[in-house]
TORTI-661801 format. One line per 10 residues: their letters; for each residue y, z, x of N, C-alpha, C. Coordinates in pm, 1 decimal, padded with zeros to 6 digits. Atoms other than C-alpha are relative to their C-alpha. Example, Ala and Ser with C-alpha at 12.3 -4.5 7.8 and 13.67 -1.06 7.14 Angstrom:
2
AS> -00119.0/00000.0/00089.0/-00450.0/00780.0/01230.0/00120.0/00000.0/00090.0  -00119.0/-00006.0/-00082.0/-00106.0/00714.0/01367.0/00109.0/00073.0/-00077.0
This chain:
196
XXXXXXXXXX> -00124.3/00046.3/00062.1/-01624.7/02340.7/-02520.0/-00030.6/-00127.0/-00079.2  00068.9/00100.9/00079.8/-01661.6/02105.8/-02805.1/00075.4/-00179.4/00056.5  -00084.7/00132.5/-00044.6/-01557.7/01694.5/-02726.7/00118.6/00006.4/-00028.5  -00108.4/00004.5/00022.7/-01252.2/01670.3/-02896.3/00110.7/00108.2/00087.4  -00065.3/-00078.9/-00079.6/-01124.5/01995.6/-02716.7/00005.1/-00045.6/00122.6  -00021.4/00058.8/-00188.1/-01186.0/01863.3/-02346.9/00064.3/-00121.9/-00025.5  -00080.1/00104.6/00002.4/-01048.1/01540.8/-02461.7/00143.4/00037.3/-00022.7  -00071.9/00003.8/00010.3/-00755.9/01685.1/-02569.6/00057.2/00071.7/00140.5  -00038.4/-00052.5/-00134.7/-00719.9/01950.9/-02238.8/-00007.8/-00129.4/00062.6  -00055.2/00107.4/-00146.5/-00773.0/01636.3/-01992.8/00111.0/-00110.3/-00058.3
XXXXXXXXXX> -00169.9/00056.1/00077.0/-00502.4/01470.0/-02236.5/00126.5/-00017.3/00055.9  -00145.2/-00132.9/-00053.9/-00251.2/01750.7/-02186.7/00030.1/-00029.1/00170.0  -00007.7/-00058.0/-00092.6/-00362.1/01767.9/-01857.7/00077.7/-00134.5/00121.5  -00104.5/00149.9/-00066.3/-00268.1/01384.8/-01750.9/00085.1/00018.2/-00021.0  -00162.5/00050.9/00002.4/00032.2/01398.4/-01885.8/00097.4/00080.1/00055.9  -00116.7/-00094.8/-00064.5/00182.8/01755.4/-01745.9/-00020.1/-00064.0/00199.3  -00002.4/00036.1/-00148.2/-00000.3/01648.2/-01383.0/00064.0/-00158.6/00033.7  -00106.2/00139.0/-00057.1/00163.5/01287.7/-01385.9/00129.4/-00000.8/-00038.1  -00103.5/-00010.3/-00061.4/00468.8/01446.0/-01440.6/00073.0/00049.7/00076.6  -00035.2/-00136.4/-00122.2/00453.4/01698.4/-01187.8/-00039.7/-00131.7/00156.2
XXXXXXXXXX> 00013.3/00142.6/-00059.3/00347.3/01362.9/-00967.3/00097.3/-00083.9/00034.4  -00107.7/00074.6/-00018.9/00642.8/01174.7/-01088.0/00133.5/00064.5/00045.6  -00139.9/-00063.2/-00079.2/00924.5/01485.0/-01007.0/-00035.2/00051.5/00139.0  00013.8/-00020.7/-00108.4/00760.1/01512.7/-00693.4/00055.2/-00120.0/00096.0  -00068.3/00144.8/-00037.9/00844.3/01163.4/-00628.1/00118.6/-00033.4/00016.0  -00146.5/-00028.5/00050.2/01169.5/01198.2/-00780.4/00030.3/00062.6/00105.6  -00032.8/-00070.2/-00097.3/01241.7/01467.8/-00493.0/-00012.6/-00032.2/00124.0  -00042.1/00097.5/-00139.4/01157.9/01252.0/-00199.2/00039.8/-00064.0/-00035.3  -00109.2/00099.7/-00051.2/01360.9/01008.7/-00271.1/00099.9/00019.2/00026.9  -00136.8/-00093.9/-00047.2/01632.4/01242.9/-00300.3/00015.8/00039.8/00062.7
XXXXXXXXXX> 00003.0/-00123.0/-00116.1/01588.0/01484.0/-00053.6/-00136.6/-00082.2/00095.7  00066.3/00073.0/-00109.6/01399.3/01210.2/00224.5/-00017.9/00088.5/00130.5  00064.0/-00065.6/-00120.6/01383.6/01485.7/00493.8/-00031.5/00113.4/-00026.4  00041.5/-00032.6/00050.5/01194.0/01681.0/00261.1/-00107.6/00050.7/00112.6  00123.9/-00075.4/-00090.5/00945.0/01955.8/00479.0/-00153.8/-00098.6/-00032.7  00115.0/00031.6/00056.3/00634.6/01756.2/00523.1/-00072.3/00111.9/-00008.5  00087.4/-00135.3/-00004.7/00445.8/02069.1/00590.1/-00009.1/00060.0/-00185.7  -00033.1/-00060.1/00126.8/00553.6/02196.7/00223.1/-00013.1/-00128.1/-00078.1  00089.7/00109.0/00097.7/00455.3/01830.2/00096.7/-00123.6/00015.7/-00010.9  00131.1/00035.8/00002.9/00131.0/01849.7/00197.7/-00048.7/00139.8/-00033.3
XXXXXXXXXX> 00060.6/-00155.5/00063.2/00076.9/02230.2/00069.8/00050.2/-00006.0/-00209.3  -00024.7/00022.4/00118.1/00227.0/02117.7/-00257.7/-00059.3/-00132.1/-00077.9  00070.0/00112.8/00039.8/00069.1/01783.0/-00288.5/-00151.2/00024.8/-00028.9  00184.4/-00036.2/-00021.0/-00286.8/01926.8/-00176.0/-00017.4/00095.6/-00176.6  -00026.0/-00077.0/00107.7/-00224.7/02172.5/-00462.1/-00008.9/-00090.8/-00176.8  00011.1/00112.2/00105.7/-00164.8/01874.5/-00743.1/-00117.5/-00057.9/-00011.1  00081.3/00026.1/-00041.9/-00449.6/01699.2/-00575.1/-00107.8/00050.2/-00028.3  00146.3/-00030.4/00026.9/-00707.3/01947.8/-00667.6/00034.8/00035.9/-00197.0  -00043.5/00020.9/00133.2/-00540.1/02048.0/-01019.7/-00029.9/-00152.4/-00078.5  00043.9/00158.8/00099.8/-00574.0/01630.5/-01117.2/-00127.8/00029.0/00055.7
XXXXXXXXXX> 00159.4/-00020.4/-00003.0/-00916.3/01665.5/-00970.8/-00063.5/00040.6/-00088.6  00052.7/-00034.3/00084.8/-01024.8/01885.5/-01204.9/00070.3/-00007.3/-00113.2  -00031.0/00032.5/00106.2/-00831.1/01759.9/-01494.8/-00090.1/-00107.5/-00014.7  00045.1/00138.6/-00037.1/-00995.4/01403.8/-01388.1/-00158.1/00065.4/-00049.5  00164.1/-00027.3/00038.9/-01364.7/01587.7/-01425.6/00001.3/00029.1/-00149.9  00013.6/-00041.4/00145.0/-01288.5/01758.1/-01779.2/00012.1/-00146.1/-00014.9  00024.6/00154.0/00052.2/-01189.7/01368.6/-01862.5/-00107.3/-00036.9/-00008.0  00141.1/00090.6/-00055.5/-01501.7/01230.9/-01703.6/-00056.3/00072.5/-00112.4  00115.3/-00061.0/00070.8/-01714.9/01516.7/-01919.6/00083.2/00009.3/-00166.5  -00013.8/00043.0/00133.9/-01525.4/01434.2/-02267.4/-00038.9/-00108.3/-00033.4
XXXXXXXXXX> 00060.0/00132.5/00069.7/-01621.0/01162.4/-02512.7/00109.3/-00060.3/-00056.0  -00102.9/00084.1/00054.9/-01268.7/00987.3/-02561.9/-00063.1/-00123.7/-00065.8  00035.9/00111.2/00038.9/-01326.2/00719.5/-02848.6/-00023.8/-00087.2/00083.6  00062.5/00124.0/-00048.0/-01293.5/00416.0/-02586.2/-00022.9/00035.5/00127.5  00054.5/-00027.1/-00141.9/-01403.8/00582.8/-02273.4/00028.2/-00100.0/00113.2  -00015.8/00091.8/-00102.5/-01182.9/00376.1/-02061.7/00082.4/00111.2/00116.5  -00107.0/-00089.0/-00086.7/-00899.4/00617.8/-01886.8/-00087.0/00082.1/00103.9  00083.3/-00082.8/-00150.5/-01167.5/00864.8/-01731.9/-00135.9/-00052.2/-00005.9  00111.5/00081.3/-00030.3/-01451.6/00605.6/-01674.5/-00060.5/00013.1/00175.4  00003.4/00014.2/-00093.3/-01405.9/00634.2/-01339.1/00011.3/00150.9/00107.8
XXXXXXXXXX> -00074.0/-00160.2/-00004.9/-01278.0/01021.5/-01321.5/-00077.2/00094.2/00088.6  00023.3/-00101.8/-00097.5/-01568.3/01224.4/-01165.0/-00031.2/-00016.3/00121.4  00031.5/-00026.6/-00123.4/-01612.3/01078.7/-00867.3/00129.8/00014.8/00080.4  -00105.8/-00065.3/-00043.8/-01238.2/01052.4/-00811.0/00064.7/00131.6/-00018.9  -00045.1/-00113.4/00019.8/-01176.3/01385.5/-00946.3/-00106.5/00095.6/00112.7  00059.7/-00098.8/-00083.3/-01431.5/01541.4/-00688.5/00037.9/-00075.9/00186.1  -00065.2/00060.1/-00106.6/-01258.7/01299.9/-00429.6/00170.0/00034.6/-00014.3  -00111.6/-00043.9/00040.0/-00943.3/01477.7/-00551.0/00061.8/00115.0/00085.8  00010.8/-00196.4/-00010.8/-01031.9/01820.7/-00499.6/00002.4/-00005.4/00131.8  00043.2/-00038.6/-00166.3/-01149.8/01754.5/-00164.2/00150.1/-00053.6/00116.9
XXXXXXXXXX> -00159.4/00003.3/-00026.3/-00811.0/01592.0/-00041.8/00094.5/00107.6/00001.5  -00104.8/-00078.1/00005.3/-00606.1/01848.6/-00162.5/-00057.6/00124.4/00094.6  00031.2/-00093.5/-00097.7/-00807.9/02102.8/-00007.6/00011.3/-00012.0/00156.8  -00024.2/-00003.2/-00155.1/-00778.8/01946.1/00329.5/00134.0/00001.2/00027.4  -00105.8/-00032.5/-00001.0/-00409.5/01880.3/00286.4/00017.0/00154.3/-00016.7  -00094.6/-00149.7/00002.6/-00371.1/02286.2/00219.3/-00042.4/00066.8/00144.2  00076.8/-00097.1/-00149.5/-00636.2/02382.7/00510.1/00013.1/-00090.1/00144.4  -00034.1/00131.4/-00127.8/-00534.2/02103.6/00755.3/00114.7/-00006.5/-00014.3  -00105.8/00069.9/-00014.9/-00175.7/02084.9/00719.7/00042.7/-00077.9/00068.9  -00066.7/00048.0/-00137.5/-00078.0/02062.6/01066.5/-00052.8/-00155.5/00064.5
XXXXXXXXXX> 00061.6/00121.0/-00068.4/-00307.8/01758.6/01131.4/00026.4/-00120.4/-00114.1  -00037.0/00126.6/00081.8/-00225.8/01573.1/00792.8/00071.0/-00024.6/-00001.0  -00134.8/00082.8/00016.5/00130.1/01527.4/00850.0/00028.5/-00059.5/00071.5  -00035.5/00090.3/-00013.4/00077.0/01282.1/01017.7/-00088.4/-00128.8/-00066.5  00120.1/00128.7/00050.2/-00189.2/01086.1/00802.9/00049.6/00019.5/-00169.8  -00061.5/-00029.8/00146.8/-00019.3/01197.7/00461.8/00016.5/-00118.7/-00078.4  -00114.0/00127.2/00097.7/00163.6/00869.6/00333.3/-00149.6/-00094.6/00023.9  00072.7/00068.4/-00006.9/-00159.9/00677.9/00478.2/-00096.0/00011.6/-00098.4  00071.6/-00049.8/00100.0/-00386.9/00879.1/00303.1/00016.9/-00000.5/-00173.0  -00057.4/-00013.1/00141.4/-00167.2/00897.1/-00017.2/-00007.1/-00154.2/-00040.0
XXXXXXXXXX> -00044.1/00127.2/00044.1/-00099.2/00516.4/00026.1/-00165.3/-00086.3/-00018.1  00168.9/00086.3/00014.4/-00515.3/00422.4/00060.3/-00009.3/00068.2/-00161.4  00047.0/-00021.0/00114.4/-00556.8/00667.4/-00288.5/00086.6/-00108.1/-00139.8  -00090.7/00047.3/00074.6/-00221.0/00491.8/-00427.5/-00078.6/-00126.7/-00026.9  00026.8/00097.8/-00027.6/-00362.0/00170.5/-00357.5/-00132.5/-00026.5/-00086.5  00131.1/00031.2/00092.9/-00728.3/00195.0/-00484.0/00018.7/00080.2/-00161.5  -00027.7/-00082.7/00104.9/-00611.0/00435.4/-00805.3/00066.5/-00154.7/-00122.5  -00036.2/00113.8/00068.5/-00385.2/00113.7/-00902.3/-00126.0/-00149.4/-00023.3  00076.3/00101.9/00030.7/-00656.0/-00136.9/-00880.2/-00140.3/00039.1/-00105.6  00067.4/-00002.0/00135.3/-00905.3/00072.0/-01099.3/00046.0/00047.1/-00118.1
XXXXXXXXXX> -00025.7/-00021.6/00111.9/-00648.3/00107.1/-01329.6/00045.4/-00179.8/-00035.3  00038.4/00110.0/00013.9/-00650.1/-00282.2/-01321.3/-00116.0/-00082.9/-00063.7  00112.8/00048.7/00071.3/-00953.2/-00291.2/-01437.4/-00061.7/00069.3/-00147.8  -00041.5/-00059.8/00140.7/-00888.6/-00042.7/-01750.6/00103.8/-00061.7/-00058.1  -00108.7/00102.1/00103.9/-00603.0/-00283.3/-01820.9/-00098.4/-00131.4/-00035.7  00076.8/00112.0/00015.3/-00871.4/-00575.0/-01835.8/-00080.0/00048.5/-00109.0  00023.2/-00066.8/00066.4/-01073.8/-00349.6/-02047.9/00115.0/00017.7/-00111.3  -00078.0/-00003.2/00122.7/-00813.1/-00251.1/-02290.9/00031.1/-00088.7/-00070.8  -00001.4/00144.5/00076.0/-00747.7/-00574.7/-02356.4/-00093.3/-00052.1/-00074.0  00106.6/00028.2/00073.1/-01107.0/-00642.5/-02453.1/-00028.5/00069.4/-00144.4
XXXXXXXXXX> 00023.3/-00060.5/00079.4/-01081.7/-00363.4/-02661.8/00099.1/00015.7/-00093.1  -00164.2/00014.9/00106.0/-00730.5/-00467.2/-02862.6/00052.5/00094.9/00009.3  -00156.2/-00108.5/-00008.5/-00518.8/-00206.6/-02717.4/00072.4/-00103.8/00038.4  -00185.4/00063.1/-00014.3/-00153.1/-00391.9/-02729.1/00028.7/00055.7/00091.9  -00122.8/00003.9/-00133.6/-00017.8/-00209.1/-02450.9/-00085.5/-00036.9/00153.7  00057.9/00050.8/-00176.9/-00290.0/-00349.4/-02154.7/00108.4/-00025.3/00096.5  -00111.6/00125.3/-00149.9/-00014.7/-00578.8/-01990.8/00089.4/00139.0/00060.8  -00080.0/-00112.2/-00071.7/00195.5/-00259.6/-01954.9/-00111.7/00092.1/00157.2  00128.0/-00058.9/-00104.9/-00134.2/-00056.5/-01761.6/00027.5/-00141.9/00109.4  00071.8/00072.2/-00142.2/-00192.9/-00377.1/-01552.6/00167.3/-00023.4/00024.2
XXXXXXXXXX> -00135.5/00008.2/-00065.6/00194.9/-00437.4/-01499.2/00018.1/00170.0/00092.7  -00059.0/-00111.7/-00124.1/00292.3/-00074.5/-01324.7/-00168.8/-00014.1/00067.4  00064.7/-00082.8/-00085.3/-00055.3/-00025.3/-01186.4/-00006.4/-00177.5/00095.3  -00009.3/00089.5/-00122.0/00025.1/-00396.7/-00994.2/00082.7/00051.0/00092.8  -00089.3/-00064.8/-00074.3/00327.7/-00250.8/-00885.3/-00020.6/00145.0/00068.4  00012.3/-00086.8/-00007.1/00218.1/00058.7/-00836.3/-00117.4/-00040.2/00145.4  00084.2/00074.3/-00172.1/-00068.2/-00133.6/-00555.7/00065.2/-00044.4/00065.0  -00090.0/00060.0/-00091.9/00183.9/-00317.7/-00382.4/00065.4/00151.1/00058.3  -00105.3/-00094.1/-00074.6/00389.1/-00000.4/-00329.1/-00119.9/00130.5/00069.9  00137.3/-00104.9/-00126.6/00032.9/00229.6/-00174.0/00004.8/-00104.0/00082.5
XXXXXXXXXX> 00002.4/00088.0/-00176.6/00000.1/-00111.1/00049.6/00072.3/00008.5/00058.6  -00120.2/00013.7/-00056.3/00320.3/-00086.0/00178.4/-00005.2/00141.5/00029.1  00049.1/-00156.3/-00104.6/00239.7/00295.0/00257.2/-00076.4/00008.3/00081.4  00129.1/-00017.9/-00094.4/-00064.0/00222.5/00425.4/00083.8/-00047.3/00109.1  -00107.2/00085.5/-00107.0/00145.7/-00026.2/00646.3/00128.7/00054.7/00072.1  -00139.9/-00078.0/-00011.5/00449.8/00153.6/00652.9/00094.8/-00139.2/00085.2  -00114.0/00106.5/-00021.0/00727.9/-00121.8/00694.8/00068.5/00056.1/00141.9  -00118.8/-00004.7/-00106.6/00932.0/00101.4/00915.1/-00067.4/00166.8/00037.2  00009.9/-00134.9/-00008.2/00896.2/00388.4/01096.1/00089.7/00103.4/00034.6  -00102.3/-00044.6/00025.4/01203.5/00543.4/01026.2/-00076.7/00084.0/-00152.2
XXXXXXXXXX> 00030.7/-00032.5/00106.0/01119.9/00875.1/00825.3/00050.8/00015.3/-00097.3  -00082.9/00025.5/00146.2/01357.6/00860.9/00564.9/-00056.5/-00131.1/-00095.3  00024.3/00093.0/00072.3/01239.5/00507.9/00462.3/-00148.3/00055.3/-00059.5  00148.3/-00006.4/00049.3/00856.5/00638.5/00477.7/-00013.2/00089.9/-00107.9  00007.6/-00096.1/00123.5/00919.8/00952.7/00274.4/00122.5/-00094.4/-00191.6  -00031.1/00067.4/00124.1/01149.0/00726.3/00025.2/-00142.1/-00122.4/-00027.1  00165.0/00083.8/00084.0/00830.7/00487.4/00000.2/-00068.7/00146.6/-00092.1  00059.6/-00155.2/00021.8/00622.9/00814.6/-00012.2/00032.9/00031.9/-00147.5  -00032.9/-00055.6/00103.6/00827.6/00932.5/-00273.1/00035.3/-00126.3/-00181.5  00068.6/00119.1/00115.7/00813.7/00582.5/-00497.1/-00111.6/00019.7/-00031.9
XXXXXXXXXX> 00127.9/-00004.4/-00020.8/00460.5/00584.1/-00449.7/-00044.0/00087.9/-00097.0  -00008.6/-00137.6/00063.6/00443.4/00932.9/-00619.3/00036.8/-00023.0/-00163.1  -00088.9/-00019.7/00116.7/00694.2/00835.9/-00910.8/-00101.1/-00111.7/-00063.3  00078.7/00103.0/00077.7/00482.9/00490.2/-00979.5/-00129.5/00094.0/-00035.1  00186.6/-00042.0/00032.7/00119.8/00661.8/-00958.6/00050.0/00119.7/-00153.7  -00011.2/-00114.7/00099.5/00263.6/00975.0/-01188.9/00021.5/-00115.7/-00079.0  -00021.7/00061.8/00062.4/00398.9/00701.6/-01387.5/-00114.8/-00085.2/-00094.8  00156.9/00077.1/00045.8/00035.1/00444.7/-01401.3/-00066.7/00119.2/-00063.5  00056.0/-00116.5/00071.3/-00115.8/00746.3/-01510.7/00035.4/00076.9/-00134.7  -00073.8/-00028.9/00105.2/00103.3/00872.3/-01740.4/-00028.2/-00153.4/-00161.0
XXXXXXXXXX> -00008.8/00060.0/00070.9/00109.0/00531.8/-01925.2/-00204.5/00005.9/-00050.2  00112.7/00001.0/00018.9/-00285.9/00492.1/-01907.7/-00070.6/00058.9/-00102.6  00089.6/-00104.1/00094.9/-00415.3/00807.0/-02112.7/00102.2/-00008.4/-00086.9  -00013.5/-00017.2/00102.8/-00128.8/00765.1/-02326.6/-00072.6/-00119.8/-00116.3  00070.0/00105.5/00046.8/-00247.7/00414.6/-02427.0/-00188.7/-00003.9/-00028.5  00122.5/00007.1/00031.1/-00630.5/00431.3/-02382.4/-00070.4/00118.0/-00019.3  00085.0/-00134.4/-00019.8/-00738.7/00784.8/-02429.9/00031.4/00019.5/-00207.2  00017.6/-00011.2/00123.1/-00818.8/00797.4/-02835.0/-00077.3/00103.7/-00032.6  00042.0/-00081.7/00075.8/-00867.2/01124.6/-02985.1/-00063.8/-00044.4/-00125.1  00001.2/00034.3/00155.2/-01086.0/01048.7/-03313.2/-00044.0/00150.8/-00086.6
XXXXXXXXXX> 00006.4/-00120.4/00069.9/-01049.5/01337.4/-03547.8/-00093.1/00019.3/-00086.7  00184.9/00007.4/00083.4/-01359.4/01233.3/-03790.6/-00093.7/-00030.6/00059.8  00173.2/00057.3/-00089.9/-01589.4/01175.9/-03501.5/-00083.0/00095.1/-00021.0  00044.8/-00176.4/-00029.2/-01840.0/01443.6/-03565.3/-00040.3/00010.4/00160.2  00019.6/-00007.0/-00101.4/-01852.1/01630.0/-03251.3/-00170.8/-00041.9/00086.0  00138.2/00025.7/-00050.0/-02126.2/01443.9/-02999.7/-00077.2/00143.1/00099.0  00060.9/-00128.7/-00071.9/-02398.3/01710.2/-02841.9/-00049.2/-00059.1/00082.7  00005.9/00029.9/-00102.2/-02431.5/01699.1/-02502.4/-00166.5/00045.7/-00003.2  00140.3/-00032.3/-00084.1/-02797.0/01805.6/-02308.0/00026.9/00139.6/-00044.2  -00002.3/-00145.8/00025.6/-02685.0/02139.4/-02294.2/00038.4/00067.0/-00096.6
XXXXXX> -00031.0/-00046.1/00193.2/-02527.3/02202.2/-02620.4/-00087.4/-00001.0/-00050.4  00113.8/00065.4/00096.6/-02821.8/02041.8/-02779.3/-00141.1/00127.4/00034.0  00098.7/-00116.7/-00077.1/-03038.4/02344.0/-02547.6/00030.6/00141.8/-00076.0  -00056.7/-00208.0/00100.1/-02830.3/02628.6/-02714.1/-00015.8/-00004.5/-00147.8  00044.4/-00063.5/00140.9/-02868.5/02508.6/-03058.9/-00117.7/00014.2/-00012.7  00116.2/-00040.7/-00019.6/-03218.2/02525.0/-03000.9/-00052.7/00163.4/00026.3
């Protein structure tokens, strides 16, 4: 698949999976006694889908190679999550919000450091990236912790948690992920094997 094409699929692919992220979010807050069992078979499910959106990222050549800099090792730390959430249910609902709130948590701080980056690199909207993905860390710490253990409050965290991360994400690749349309396409190892 040529660069520009995988850049544009892991594009697409941020922006439909962080909003399937953020109306998942949207739905626990609403509906707080929301089946965990059917969270964690629908989450695990997202979980490996951004995984492998997160790898096509990693293996495109976006102009400033900041958004999926970080992509294949969390996208193969993605996959493997969701898969245990689908084949473990019964044992992750009770480690769900912890688990969600340690990825929430470290996801916002290396998108802290693509807002520090962008900045270097005169994207104007950094402060936005490092504004939600602060907020967006405070609200995974406060999952890890869980304030209360009353589940309505945890699944309304839970379901913040969800709406910010779809959200940090969402803003991220729209801001730092630069399609350039006169780049000529770069040849990888293996491309470079077949025109041979």
């Amino acid at each position: 698949m040529p660069s520009n094409k995988r850049i544009w699929a892991a594009k697409v692919g941020y922006i439909i999976i962080s909003i399937l992220i953020g109306v998942l979010g949207i739905v626990l807050i609403a509906v707080p006694n929301f089946s965990v069992s059917l969270l964690c078979r629908l989450g695990g499910g997202i979980l490996i889908l951004f995984g492998i959106v997160k790898i096509i990222g990693y293996c495109s050549n976006d102009l400033y190679r900041l958004a999926f800099q970080y992509d294949l090792a969390i996208g193969i730390l993605l996959i493997a999550l969701g898969a245990i959430l689908i084949l473990r249910t019964r044992i992750m609902t009770s480690l769900i919000c912890v688990l969600l709130g340690i990825y929430t948590l470290a996801d916002a701080l290396l998108k802290i450091q693509i807002s520090v980056d962008s900045k270097a690199f005169g994207i104007r909207q950094w402060w936005l990236i490092l504004a939600v993905a602060i907020i967006t860390g405070v609200v995974g710490f406060l999952l890890v912790f869980r304030p209360s253990e009353n589940a309505r409050i945890v699944m309304i965290l839970l379901g913040l948690a969800l709406l910010m991360e779809g959200a940090l994400n969402f803003i991220t690749v729209l801001t730092s992920v630069k399609v350039n349309h006169h780049q000529p396409p770069i040849v990888t190892g293996s491309e470079h094997e077949e025109i041979k």
